[in-house]
MDAnalysis code that builds the backbone (N, CA, C; Angstrom):
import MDAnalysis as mda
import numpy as np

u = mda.Universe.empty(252, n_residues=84, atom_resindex=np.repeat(np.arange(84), 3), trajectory=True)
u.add_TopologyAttr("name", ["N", "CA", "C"] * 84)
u.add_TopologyAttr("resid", np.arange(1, 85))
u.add_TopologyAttr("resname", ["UNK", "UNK", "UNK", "UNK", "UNK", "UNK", "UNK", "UNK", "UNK", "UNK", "UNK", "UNK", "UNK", "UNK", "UNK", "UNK", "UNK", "UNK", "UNK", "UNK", "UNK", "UNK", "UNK", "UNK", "UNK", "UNK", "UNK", "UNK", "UNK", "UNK", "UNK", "UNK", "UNK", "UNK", "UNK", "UNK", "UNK", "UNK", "UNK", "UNK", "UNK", "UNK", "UNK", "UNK", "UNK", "UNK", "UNK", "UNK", "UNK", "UNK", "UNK", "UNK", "UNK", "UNK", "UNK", "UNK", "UNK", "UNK", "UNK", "UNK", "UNK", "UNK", "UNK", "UNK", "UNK", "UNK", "UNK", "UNK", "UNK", "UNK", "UNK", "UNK", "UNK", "UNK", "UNK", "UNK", "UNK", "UNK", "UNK", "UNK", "UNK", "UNK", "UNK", "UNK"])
u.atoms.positions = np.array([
    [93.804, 90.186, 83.535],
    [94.258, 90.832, 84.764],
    [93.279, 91.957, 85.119],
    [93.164, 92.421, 86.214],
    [91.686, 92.970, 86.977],
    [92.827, 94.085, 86.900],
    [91.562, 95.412, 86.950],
    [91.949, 96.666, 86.691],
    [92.286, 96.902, 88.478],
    [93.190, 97.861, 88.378],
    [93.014, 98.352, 90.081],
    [92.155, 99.044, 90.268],
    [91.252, 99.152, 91.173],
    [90.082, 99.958, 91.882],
    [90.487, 101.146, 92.380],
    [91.404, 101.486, 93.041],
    [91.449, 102.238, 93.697],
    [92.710, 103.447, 92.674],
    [92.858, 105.030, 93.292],
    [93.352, 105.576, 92.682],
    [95.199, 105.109, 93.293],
    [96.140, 104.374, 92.677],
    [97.487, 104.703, 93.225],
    [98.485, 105.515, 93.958],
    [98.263, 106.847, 93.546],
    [98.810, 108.243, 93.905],
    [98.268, 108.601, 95.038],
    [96.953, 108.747, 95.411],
    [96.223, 108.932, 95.982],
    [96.278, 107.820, 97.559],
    [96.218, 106.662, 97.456],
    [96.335, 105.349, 98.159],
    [98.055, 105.359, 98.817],
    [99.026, 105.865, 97.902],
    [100.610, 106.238, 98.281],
    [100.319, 107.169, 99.156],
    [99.740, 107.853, 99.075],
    [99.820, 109.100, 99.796],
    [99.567, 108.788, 101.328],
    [98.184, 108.227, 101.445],
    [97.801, 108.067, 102.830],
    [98.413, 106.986, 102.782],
    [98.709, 105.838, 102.864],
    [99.874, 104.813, 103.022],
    [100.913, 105.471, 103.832],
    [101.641, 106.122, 103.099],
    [102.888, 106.934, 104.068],
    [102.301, 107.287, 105.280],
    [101.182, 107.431, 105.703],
    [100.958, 107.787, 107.375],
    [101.323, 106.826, 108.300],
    [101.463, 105.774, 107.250],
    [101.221, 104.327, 108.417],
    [99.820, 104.285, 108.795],
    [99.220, 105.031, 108.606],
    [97.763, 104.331, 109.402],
    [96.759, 103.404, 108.338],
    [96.157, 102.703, 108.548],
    [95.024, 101.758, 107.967],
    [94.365, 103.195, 107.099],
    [93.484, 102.597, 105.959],
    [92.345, 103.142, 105.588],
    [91.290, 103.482, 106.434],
    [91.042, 102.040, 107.109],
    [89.803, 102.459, 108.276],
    [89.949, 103.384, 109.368],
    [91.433, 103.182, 110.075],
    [91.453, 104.746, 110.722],
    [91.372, 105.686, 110.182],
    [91.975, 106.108, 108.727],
    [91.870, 107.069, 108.397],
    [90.257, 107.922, 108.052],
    [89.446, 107.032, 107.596],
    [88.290, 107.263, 107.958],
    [87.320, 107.560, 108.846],
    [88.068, 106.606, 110.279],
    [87.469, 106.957, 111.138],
    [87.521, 108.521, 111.925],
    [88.737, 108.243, 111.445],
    [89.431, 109.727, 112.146],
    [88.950, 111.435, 111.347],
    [88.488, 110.622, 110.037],
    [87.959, 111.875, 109.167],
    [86.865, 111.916, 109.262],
    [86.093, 110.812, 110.232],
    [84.602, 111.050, 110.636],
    [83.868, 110.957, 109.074],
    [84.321, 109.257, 108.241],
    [83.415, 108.844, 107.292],
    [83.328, 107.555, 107.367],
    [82.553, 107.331, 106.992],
    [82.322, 105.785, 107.084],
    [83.595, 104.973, 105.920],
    [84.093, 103.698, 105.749],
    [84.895, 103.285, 105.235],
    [84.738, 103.139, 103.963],
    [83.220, 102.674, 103.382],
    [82.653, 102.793, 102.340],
    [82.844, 104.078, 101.164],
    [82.856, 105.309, 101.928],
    [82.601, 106.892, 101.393],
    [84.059, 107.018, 101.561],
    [85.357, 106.245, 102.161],
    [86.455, 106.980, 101.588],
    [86.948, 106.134, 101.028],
    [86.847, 104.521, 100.360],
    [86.654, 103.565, 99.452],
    [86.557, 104.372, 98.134],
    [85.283, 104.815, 98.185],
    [84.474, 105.609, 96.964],
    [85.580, 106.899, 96.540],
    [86.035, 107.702, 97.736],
    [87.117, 108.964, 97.006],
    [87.823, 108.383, 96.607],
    [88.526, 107.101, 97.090],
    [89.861, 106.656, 96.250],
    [89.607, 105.816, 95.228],
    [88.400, 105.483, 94.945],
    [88.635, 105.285, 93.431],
    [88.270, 106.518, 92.374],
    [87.675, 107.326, 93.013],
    [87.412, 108.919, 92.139],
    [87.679, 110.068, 92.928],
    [88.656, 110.065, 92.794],
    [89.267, 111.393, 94.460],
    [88.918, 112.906, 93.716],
    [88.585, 112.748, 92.463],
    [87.724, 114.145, 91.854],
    [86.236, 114.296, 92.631],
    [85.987, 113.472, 92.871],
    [84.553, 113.392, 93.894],
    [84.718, 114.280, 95.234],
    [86.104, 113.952, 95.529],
    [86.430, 114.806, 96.795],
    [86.013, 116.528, 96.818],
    [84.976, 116.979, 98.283],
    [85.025, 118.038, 97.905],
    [85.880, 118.768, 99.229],
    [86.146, 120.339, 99.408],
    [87.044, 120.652, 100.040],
    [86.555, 120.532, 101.707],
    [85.657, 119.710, 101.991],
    [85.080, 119.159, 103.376],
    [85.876, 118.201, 103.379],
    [85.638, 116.978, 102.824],
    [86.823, 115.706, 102.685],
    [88.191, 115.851, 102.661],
    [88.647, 117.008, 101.896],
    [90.252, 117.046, 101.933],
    [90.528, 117.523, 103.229],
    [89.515, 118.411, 103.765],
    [90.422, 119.406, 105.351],
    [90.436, 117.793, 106.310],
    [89.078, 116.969, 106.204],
    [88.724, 115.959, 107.390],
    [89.858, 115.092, 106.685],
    [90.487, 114.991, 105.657],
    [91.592, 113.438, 105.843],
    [92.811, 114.341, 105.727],
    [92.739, 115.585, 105.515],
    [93.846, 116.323, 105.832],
    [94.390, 116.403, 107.765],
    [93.384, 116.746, 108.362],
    [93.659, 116.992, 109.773],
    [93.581, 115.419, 110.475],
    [93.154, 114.488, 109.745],
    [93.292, 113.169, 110.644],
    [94.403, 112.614, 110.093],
    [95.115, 112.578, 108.783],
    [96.476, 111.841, 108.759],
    [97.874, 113.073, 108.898],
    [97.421, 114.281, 108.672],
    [98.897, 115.130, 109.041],
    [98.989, 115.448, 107.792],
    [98.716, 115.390, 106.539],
    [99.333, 115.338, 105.319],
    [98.332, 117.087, 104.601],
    [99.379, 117.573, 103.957],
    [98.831, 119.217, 103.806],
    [97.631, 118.739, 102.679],
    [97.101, 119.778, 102.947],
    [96.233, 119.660, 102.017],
    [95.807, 120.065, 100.406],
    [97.098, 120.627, 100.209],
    [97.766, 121.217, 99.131],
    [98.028, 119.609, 98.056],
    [98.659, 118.561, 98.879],
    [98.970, 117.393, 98.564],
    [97.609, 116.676, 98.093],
    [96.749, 117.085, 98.518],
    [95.728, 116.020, 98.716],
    [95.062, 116.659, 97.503],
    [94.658, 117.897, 97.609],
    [94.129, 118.548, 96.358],
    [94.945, 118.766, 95.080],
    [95.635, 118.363, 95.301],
    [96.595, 118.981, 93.898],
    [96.658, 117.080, 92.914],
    [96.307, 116.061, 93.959],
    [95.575, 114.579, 93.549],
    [94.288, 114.951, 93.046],
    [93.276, 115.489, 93.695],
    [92.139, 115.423, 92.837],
    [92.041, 116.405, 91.479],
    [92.505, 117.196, 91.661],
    [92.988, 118.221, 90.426],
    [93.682, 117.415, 89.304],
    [94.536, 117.147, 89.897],
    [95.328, 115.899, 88.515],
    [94.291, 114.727, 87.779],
    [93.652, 114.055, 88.750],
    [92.408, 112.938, 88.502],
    [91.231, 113.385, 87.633],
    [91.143, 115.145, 88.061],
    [89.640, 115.036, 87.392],
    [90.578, 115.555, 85.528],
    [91.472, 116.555, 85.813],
    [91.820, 116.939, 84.445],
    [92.588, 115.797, 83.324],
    [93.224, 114.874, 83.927],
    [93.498, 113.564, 83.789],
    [92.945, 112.272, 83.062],
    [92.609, 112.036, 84.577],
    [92.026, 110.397, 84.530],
    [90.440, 110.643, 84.063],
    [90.115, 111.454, 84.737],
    [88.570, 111.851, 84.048],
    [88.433, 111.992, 82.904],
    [89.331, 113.104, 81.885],
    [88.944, 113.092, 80.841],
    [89.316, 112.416, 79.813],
    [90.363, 111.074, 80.346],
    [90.574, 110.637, 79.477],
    [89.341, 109.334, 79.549],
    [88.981, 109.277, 80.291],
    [87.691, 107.893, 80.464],
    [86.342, 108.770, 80.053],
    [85.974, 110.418, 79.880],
    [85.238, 110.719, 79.156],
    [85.414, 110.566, 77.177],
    [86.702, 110.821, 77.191],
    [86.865, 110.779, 76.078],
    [86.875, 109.261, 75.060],
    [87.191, 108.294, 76.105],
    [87.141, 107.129, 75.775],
    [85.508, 106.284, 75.601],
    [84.864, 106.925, 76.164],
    [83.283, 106.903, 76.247],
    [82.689, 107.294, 75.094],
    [83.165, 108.764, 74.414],
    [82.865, 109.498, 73.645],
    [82.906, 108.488, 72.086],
])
């Protein structure tokens, strides 16, 4: 069984807007590719990306950062540590 690509929590989140991925991108003024890429490592996100998919889906940005905060102390270190 294939791993999921993308981050879950993160993918729930903008889901609840109802809008597509690709609007949401469009609307955050990135290409579809570069917000592909945050949601599978939303620790990548820096606080330019959270305000632009913050102000194009409505969703605070408290929400959005408090996902990449969880991901990098998280999911990151447990796939560093698993490396290790």
């Amino acid at each position: 069984m294939a791993d999921k690509k993308t981050y879950k929590p993160l993918d729930d989140l903008l889901k609840k807007t109802g809008m597509t991925f690709k609007a949401i991108a469009d609307k955050s003024g990135m290409k579809d590719y570069t917000l592909y890429r945050l949601r599978q490592r939303p620790s990548k996100m820096d606080q330019k990306d959270i305000i632009n998919i913050a102000d194009a889906t409505g969703i605070d940005e408290r929400k959005i950062s408090d996902i990449t905060l969880f991901f990098a102390r998280k999911v990151d270190k447990l796939q560093r540590n698993k490396a290790s």
